[in-house]
N, C-alpha and C positions, 0 to 999 in steps of 0.2 A: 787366570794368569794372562799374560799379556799374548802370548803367540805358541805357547806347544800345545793349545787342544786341535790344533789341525796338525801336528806333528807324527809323522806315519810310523816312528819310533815309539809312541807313548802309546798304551791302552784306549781304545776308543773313549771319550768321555760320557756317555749314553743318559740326554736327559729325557728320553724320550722310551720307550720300547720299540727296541729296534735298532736303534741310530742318536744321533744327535744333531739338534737344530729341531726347527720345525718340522720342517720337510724328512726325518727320517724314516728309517723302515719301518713295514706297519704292525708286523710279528714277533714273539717272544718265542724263544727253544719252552716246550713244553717243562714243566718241573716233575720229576716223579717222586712223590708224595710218599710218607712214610705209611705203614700198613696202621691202622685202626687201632690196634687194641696195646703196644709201645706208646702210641702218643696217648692215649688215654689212660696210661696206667701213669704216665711220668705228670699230666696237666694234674689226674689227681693225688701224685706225691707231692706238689707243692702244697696241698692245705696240710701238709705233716706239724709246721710249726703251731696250728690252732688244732692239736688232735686232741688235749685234754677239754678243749671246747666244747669239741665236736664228740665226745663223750657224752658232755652235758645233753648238748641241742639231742643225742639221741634215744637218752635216758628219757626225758621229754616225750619224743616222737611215740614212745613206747609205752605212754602213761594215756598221752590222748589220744592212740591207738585203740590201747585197750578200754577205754573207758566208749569210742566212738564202737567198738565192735558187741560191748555190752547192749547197748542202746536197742539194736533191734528184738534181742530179744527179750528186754522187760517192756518191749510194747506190745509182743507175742503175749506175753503173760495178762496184760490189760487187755488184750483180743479176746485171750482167756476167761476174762472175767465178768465180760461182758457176755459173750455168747453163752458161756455159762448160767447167766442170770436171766439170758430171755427162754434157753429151756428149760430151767428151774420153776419160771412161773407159767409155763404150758404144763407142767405134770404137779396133778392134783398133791396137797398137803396129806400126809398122814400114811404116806409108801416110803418105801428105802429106795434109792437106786437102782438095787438089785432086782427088787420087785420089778420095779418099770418095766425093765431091761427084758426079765423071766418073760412078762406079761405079753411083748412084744410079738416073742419070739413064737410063743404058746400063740398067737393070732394070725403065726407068717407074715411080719415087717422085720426078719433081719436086718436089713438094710437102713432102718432105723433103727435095731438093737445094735447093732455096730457100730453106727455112729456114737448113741450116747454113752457108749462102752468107753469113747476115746476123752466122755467130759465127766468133771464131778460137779453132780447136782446136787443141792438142796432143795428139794422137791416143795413148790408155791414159795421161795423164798424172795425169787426175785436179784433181781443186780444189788454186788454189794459196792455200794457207792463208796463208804468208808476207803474199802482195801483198795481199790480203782483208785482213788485219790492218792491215797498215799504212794502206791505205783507210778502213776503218772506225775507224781513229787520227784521221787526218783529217776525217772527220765530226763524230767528238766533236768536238773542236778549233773547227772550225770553229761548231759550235752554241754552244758555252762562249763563244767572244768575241762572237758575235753576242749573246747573252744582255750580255753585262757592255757591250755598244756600246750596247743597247737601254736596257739599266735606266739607264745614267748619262745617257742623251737623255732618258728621264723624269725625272728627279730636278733636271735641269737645267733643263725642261719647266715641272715645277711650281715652280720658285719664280720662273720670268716670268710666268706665270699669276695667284700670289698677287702677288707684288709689283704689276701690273697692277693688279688690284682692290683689292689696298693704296691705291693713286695714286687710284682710280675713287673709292672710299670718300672718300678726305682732300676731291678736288673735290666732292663732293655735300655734307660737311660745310662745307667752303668757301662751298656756294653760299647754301647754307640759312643761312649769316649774312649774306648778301648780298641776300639777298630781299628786298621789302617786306612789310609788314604785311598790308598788303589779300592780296596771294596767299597767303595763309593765314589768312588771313578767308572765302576761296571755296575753299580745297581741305579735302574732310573729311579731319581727324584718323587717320583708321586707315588711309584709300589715301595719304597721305604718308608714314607708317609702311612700310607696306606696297612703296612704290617704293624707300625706302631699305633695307629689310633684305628683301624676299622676294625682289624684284626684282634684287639685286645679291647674293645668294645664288645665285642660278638663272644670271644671265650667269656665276657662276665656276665653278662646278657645269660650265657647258657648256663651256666655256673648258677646263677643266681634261680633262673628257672627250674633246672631240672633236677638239682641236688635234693632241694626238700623234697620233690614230688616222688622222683625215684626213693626214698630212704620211707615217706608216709605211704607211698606206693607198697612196697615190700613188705611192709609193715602190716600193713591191710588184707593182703593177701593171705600172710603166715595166720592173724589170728581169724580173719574169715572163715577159713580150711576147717582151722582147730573145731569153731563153732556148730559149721555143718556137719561136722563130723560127729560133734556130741550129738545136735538134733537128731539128725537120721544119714547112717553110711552108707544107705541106696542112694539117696538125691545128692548127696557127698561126691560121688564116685564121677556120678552124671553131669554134675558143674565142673569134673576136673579132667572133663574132655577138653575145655578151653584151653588147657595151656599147652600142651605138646600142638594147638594149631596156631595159638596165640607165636610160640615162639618158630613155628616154619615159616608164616605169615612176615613176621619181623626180621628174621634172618637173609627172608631172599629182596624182600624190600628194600633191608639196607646196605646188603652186598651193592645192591642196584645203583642207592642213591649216594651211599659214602664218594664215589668219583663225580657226580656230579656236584658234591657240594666242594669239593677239592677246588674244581673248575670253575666254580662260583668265585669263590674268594681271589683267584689268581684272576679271573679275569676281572674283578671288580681291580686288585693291583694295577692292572695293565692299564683299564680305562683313566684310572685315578694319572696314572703317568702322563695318558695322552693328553687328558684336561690340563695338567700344570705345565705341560710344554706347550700345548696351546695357549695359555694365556698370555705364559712368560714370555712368550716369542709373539704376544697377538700386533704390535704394531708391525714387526716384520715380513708379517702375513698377510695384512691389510699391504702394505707397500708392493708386496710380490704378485698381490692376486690371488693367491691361493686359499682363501675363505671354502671354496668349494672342493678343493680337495682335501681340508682338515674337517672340512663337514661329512664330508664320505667317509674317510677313515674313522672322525668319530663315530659316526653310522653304521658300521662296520663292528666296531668296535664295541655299541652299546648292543647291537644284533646279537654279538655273540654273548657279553654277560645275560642277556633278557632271554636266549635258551638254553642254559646254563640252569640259570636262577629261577625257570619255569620248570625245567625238568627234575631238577632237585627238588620243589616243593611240589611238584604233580605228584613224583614218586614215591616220595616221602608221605605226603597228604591219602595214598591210598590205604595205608596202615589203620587208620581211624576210623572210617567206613568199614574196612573187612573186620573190624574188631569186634565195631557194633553189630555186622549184620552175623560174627559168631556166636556171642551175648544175646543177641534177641532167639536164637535158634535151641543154646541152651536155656531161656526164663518159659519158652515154649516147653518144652520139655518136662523142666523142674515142674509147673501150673500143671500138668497135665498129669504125672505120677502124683506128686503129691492131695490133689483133689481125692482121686482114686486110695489113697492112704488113710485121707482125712472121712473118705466114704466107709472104709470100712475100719475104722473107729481105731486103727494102728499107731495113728498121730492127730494130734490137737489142732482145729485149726488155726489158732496162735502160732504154734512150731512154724505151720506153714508158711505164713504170714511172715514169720520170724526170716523163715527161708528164703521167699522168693526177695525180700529186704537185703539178707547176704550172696543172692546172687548178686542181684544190680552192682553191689558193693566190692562184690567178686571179679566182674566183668570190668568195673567202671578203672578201679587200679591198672590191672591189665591193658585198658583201651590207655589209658593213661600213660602207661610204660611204653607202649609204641607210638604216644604222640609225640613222647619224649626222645622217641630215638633221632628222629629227625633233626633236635635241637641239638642235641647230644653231637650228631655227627657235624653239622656245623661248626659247634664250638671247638669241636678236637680238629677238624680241619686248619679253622683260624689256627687255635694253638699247633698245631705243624708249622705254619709260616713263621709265626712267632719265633717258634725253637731253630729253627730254619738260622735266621737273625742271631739268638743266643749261643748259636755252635759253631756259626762264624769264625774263622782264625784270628784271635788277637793281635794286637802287634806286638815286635816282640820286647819283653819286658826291660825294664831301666836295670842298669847293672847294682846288684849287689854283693861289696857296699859302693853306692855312689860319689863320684870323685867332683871335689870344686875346683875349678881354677883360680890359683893365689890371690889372681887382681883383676879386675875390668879392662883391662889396656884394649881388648880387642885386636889381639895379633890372631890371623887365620891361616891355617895350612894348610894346601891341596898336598895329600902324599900321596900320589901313584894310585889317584881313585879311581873305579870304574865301576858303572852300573850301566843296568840296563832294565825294560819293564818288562820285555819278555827276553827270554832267555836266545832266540834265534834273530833277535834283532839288534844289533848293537848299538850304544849311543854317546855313552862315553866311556873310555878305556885311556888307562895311566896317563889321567889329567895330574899335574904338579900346578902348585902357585901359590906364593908368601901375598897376602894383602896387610901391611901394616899399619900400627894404632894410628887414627887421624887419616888415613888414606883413602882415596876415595877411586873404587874399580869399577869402572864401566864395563858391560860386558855387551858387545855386538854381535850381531849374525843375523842370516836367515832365517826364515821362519822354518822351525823343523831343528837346528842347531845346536841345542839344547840350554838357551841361556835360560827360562825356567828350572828347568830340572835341576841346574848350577845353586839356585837358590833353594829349592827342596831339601835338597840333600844335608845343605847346613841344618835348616829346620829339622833336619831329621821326620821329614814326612814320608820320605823313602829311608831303607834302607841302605850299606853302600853291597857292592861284590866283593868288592877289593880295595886294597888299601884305607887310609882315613885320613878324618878331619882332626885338627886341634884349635881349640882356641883358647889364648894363652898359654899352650902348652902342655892340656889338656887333651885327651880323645875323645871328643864330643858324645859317645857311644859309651864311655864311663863313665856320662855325668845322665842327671836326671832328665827327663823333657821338660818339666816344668823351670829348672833350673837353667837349663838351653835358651828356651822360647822367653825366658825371664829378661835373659842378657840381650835378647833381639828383637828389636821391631820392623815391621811390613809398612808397608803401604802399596797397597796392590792397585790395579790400570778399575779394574771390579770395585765399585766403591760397597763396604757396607756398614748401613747403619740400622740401629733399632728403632722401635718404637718407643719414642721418651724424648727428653728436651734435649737440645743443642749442648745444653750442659752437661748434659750425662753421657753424652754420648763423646764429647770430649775427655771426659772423667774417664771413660772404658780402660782408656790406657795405664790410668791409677787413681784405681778408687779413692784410695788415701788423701788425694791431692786437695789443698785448702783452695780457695776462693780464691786469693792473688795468685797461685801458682796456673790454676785454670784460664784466667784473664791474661795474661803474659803470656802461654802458651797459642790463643787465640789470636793474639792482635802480634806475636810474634809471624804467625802464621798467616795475619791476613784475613781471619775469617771476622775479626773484631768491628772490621769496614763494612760488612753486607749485615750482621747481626743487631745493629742500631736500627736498620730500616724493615726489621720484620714486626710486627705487630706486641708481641711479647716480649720481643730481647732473646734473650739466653736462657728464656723458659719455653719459647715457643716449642710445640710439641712433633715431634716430626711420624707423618704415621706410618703406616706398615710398609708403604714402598719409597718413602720417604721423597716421595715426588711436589711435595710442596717446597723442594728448596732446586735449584738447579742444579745439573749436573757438575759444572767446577764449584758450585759450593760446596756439594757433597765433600766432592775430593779436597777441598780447602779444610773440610772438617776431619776429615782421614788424617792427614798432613799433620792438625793441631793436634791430634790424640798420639801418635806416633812422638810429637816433639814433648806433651806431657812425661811419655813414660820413660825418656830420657834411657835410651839403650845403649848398649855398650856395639853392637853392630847395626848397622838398619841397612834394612834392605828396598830400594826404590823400584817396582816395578811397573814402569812407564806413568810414574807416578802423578804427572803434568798434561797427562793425554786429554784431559778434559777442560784445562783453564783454555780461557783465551789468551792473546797472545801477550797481553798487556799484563794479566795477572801472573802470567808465565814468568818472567822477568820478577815480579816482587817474589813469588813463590821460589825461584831460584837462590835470592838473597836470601830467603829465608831457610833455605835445604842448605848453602853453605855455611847458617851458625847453626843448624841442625845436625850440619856432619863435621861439626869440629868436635875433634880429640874425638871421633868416632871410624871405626874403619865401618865404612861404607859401600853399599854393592848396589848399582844402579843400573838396570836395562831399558835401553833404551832403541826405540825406532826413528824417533828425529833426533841423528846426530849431533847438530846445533845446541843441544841442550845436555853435551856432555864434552865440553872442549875444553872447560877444565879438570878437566878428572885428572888424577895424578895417574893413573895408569890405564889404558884401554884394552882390553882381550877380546879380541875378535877369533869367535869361536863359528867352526863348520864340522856337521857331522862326529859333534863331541869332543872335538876336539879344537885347542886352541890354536892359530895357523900362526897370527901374529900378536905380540903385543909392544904398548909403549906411550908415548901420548899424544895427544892430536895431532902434535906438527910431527915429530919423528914419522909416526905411518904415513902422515900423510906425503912426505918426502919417499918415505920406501915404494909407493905406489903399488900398494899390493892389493890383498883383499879390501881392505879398509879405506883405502883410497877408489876404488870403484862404488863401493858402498855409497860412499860419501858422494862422490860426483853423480851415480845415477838419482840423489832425491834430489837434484838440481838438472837435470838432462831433459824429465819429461815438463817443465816448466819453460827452459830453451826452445823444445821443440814447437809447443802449444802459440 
């Protein structure tokens, strides 16, 4: 707006962290972060709408689970069949087993009666290739559907996932039209960014990671357990030291690292601020000189995300390494009893084999599950910010049922309003004033005065304290906003435009609008004279800062869209600040059939450019001191009359 963001009345406007302008402060108040396991219980009740999915996907998980936890040991059994078949053709044809066995023992080789006690031979038979084959048929088999159980629980996976952050996305866009004004008057610009796209990047990112891993993790585990425990409940016992270390190991890790990944994300917000206030302000920074001190505080600033975002993954990253160097201390162990098992003929060494395959398998989940917690905690961080955004106070909602006003005429009542933005500062109190249909109200003042806030208020961007608006006779607070903002058009000193042609962006104002209504509005407005000598016309494409057309074109194009949407009030704020002096003059002619049979609110800082208003208000400190019109104040010689004289005084002096 034209003059209250330096206004010591109004909320700081903070595009920065810290401050506002380039040059603000360089700190953010720390945020204290929700505890762990609330935001992680709530990120994962949003996959509730895909729970019959997720059924699916885990019925799945549970097929190539079990079909992956078979696998070792019908290899165990091919182990089997093999070693069975090279001692079968070392002992002579024409003995039983038993004999062997007796024979051994009758010669003192226990220790080879033991062993072959643990195999069944067919004594000179040899390996049976047949049953080997057919075994290792089954292996394949069985890895092939485990693989196609696995891939389609992924693929099923991720589109509860996307679709999830699909929904998470649409509410954050939902919310951010539901906001007020003021919270985005105190949140900087680049950590709002930042919450909606790094931040919801990062929860899907981890969403998509660690859901299947953790749920084929768990999985792996349970029928692991089950398996070693059939084989043998000694070495069962001894792989399930891993998890009461597995789980103190992850517990104190991630007490550790849950606050530095908190820290991560907020300081990545803060940096994201700094860079979009840097940019947006980079020529004013180049002018001031100050390169070297937005280069510090970015320096500063990226200092602290980079040990943050070091510390977080140092600490996190130690999880991994301690898992493995538990697993390798248990497969030490397992090799070691079990030989000793397999020596004295107790167990096969297939089982074995089978075994030391479901440790790795044992350990590998587990090492898994705490590589996961890391990601885990990231993402539940982001989603705090997130929710952060979602929990936000609404504004407050449109009345129902909502009320229309009879007709368009644009009659406006100030009754005995007052508001303020904090509560200890006052700014305006029992303002009154009739603006009628076709009248056009200037309103003057100092900067600080509140002639923004005057136009707010109608928008209903604030709320009021006291008393109310009507237009037509209506209380602006029982009709809709959209309905409101329908009857009213802007044109603000801030010109904005999108990225799209000349044409559309005149259209903004009403989409609806045919091709001669568009044309008419343009060359009504003036813009119709510079739009001939652009290379495309009125498809030229304007891009994202729209700096390929100049500043009073901009605002020539503002002006046309404003005169498109043919409003029943419009409001001018310093709306000509950008023409030159020459267009100024046509632009004027063209705001006077622009504000016929319109009641009209126009702030202005060059008085010149408001002499014929049908009424003036010169407002200080909220309040209105005088009003009337040009010549009347300017006879009363009061506020409005100094006003007027001082932007003619420092041109005298000079």
């Amino acid at each position: 707006m034209s003059d209250e963001k330096s206004a010591p009345a109004r909320p700081p406007v903070r595009r920065g962290p810290g401050g506002s302008g380039p040059f603000g402060g360089t700190g953010m108040p720390a945020e204290k972060s929700k505890s762990f396991g609330p935001s992680a219980k709530r990120l994962v009740g949003r996959l509730r709408p895909e729970r019959m999915l997720i059924g699916v996907v885990a019925l799945l998980a549970v097929i190539s689970v079990t079909l992956s936890v078979l696998g070792p040991k019908m290899l165990g059994t091919a182990t089997n069949i093999i070693f069975a078949g090279i001692l079968s053709k070392q002992v002579p044809a024409g003995q039983t087993q038993e004999q062997v066995i007796e024979g051994l023992r009758a010669s003192g080789n226990n220790a080879q009666a033991d062993l072959l006690g643990g195999v069944t031979l067919t004594p000179g038979s040899g390996i049976d290739f047949p049953q080997l084959g057919t075994v290792l048929l089954m292996v394949l088999a069985i890895y092939v559907f485990a693989s196609v159980f696995g891939w389609a629980q992924a693929y099923l996976l991720n589109g509860v996932v996307q679709r999830t952050v699909f929904r998470l996305r649409a509410d954050v866009e939902d919310k951010m039209n539901r906001l007020p004004l003021g919270y985005f008057d105190r949140m900087p610009r680049g950590e709002l960014l930042s919450r909606v796209t790094n931040d919801i990047d990062n929860v899907s990112q981890s969403l998509q990671q660690s859901l299947s891993q953790i749920m084929t993790s768990l999985l792996t585990v349970i029928g692991v357990i089950t398996m070693m425990f059939v084989i043998s409940p000694l070495l069962a016992l001894i792989a399930l030291v891993t998890i009461p270390l597995t789980l103190l190991i992850t517990a104190v890790v991630a007490k550790r690292s849950q606050k530095l990944f908190v820290a991560q994300w907020k300081h990545t917000g803060t940096l994201n601020a700094r860079i979009e206030e840097s940019y947006s302000g980079h020529a004013l920074v180049k002018v001031f000189g100050r390169h070297r001190e937005i280069n510090e505080v970015f320096r500063q600033k990226n200092e602290e995300l980079y040990r943050a975002s070091f510390g977080a993954q140092f600490v996190s990253g130690i999880i991994m390494p301690a898992m493995m160097f538990v697993g390798n201390l248990v497969y030490v162990a397992i090799a070691v009893v079990g030989g000793l098992m397999v020596a004295s003929g107790s167990l096969s060494l297939g089982d074995v084999q089978a075994f030391i395959q479901y440790a790795r398998q044992f350990t590998q989940p587990l090492t898994q599950l705490g590589s996961m917690a890391n990601i885990l905690q990231s993402g539940v961080a982001s989603a705090e910010r997130v929710f952060e955004l979602l929990d936000a106070d609404d504004q407050t909602p449109d009345a129902v049922p909502a009320k229309t006003p009879a007709g368009s005429a644009g009659r406006l009542v100030f009754e005995n309003v007052s508001f303020r933005y904090s509560p200890d500062q006052p700014l305006i109190d029992d303002l009154s004033l009739v603006a009628l249909p076709g009248q056009t109200v200037a309103i003057v003042g100092p900067t600080g005065a509140g002639k923004t806030t005057l136009v707010n208020l109608i928008m209903r961007f604030y709320e009021l304290d006291a008393g109310r608006i009507t237009l037509d006779g209506t209380d602006i607070a029982a009709m809709t906003r959209d309905d409101l903002r329908g009857r009213t058009g802007m044109v603000l000193q801030d010109t904005w435009l999108f990225g799209g042609t000349i044409r559309d962006n005149i259209a903004y104002g009403r989409p609806s609008a045919s091709e001669e209504e568009i044309l008419a509005a343009a060359q009504a407005t003036y813009v119709d004279r510079f739009v001939h000598s652009l290379p495309a016309g009125y498809d030229t494409v304007l891009n994202d800062e729209a700096d390929n057309v100049s500043a009073g074109e901009k605002q020539l194009i503002t002006i046309a869209r404003a005169f498109l949407a043919a409003p029943s009030v419009l409001i001018l704020d310093e709306a000509t600040s950008s023409v030159d002096t020459r267009t100024e003059v046509l632009v004027q002619r063209a705001m006077s059939a622009l504000r016929a049979d319109r009641t009209s609110f126009v702030i202005a800082h060059r008085l010149s450019t408001i002499r014929d208003a049908d009424l003036i208000l010169v407002m200080e400190s909220g309040r209105i001191v005088e009003q009337g019109t040009h010549e009347s104040l300017l006879a009363a010689g009061g506020a409005y009359a100094a006003l007027y004289n001082a932007q003619f005084a420092g041109a005298s002096a000079d």
